[in-house]
C-alpha positions in Angstrom: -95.4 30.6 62.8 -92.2 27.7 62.9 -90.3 28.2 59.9 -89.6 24.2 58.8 -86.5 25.4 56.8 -85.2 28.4 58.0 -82.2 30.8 56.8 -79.5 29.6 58.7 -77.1 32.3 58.0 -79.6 34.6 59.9 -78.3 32.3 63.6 -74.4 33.0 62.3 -75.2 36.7 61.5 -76.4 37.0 64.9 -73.3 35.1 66.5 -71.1 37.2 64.4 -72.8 40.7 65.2 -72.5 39.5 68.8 -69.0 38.7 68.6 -68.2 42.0 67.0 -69.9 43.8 70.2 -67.9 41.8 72.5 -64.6 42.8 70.6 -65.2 46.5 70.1 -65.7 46.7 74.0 -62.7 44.5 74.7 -60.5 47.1 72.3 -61.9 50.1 73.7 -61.1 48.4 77.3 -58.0 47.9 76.2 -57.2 51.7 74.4 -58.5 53.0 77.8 -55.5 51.2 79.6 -53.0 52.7 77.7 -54.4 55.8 77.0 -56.4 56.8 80.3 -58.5 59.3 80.0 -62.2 60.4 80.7 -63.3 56.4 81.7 -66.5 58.0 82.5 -67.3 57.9 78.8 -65.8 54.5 77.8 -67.7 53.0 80.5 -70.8 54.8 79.1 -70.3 53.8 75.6 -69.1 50.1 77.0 -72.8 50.0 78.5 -74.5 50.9 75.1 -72.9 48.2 73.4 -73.6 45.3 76.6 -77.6 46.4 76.0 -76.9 46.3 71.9 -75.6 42.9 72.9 -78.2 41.8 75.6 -81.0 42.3 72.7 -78.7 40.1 69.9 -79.3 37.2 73.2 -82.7 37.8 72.9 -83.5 37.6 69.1 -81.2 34.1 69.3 -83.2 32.8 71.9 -86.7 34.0 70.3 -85.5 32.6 67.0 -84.6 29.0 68.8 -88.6 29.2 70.0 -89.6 29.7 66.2 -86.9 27.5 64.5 -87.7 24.1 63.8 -84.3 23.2 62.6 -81.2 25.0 63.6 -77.8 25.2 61.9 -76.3 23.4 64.8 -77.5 22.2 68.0 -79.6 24.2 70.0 -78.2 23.3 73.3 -74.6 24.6 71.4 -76.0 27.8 70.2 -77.5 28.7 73.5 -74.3 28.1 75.1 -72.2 30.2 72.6 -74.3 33.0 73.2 -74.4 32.8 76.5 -70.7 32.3 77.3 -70.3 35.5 75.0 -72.9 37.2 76.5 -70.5 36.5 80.2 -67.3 38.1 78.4 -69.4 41.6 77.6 -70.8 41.3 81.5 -67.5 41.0 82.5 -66.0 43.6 80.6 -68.7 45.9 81.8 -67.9 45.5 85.4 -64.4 46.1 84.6 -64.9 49.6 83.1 -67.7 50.2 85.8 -65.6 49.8 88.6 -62.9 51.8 87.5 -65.0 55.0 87.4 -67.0 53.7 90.6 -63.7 53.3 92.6 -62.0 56.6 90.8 -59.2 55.0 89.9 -56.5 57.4 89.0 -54.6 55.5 86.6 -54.3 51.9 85.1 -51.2 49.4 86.4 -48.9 47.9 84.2 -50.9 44.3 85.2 -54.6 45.6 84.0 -53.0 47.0 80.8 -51.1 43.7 79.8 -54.4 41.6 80.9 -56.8 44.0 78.8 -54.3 43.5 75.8 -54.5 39.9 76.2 -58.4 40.2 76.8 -58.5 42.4 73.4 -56.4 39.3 71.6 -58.5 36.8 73.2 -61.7 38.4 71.5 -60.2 39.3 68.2 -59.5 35.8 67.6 -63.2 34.7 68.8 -64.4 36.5 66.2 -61.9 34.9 64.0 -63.1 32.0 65.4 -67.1 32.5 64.6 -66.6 33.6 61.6 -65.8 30.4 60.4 -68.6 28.6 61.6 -70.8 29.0 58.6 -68.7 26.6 57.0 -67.4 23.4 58.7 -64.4 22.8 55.7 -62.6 25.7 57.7 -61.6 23.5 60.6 -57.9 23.9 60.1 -58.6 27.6 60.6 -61.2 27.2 63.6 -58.5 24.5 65.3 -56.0 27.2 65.2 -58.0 30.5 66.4 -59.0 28.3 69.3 -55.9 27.3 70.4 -54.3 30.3 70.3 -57.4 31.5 73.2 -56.4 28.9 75.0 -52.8 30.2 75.1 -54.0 33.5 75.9 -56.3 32.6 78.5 -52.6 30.7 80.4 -50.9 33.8 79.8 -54.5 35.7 81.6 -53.6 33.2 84.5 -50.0 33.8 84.8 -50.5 37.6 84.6 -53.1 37.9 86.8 -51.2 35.9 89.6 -48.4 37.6 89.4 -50.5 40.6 90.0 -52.2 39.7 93.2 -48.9 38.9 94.4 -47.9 42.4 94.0 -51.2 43.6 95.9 -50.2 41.0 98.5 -47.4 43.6 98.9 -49.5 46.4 99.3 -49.6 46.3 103.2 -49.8 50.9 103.2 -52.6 50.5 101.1 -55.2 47.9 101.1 -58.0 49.7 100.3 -56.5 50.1 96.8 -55.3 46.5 96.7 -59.1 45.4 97.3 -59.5 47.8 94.7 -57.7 46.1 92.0 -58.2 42.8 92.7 -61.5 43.1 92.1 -60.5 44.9 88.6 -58.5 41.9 87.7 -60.7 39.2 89.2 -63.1 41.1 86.0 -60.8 41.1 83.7 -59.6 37.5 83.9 -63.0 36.2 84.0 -63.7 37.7 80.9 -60.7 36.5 79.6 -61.5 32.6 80.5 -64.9 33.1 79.1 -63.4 33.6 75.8 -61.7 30.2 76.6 -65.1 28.8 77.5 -66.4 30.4 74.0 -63.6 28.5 72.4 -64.3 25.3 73.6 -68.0 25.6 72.5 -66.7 26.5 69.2 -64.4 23.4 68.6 -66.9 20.6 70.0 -69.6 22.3 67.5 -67.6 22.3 64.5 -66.5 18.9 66.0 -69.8 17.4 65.7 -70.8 19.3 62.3 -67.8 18.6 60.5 
């Protein structure tokens, strides 16, 4: 049955309990890196939370089927959720291949690009949050901006790290190791960018 006038919070709760998924699983990425132990279990709880996550995709995308008129543009909200929906993947395959490659501790670069990845997401949700009301674009403006910062300071770090695996010439199985690791990790990090971006040209065109 297509509700004519639905509850639009029920669309933000969704975002924001989507959001929240993607951040705790950024965090705990991030506590892993400077506290490394037993990855086997972060990755394990990290895959809990992407399922949690993949069904939050699902009741958004069964709710735009039913909803005859959305709290913002449907092409928008299937966009948000899907760029979100990239940052948990990509967190995921991080974690996954450090256990899958036994990987015997972190580097200094994967522990500064998960902090940044952990900043990156706890400003999305900043970010969301204020989406139920448009009057808070001085607040949305700002949280996205400082993503994008984050996401140049992703870049810079993560070149600078594949220089130093350039170096690497006694161990290149390793190197291919990590530069898959960080090739995850950045991703993730310019999908919060991406996120970002959606965010702004939505409250853009709502305000």
């Amino acid at each position: 049955m297509v509700r004519i006038l639905p509850r639009q919070e029920s669309f933000f709760e969704l975002f924001e309990r989507q959001v929240a998924l993607v951040n705790d699983a950024a965090q705990m990425l991030s506590k892993l890196m400077t506290d490394y132990r037993d990855p086997a279990d972060v990755a394990f709880k990290i895959r809990a939370m992407e399922h949690d996550a993949d069904e939050l995709v699902h009741q958004v995308m069964r709710k735009l089927n039913t909803t005859f008129v959305t709290p913002l543009d449907r092409e928008d909200i299937h966009a948000l959720v899907s760029a979100l929906d990239d940052i948990m993947d990509y967190i995921e395959a991080a974690v996954d291949r450090m256990v899958l490659y036994e990987i015997a501790e972190p580097t200094e670069a994967a522990v500064k690009l998960c902090k940044i990845l952990a900043e990156s997401t706890a400003l999305t949700v900043q970010a969301i949050g204020c989406l139920r009301n448009m009057r808070n674009m001085p607040a949305i403006r700002e949280a996205c901006i400082a993503i994008n910062r984050l996401e140049n300071q992703g870049d810079q770090t993560n070149r600078a790290a594949l220089a130093k695996l350039f170096q690497m010439h006694d161990k290149p199985v390793e190197a291919l190791k990590w530069r898959e690791i960080y090739e995850h990790i950045e991703t993730a990090i310019d999908k919060c960018e991406d996120v970002a971006d959606i965010i702004e040209s939505t409250s853009l065109k709502n305000a």
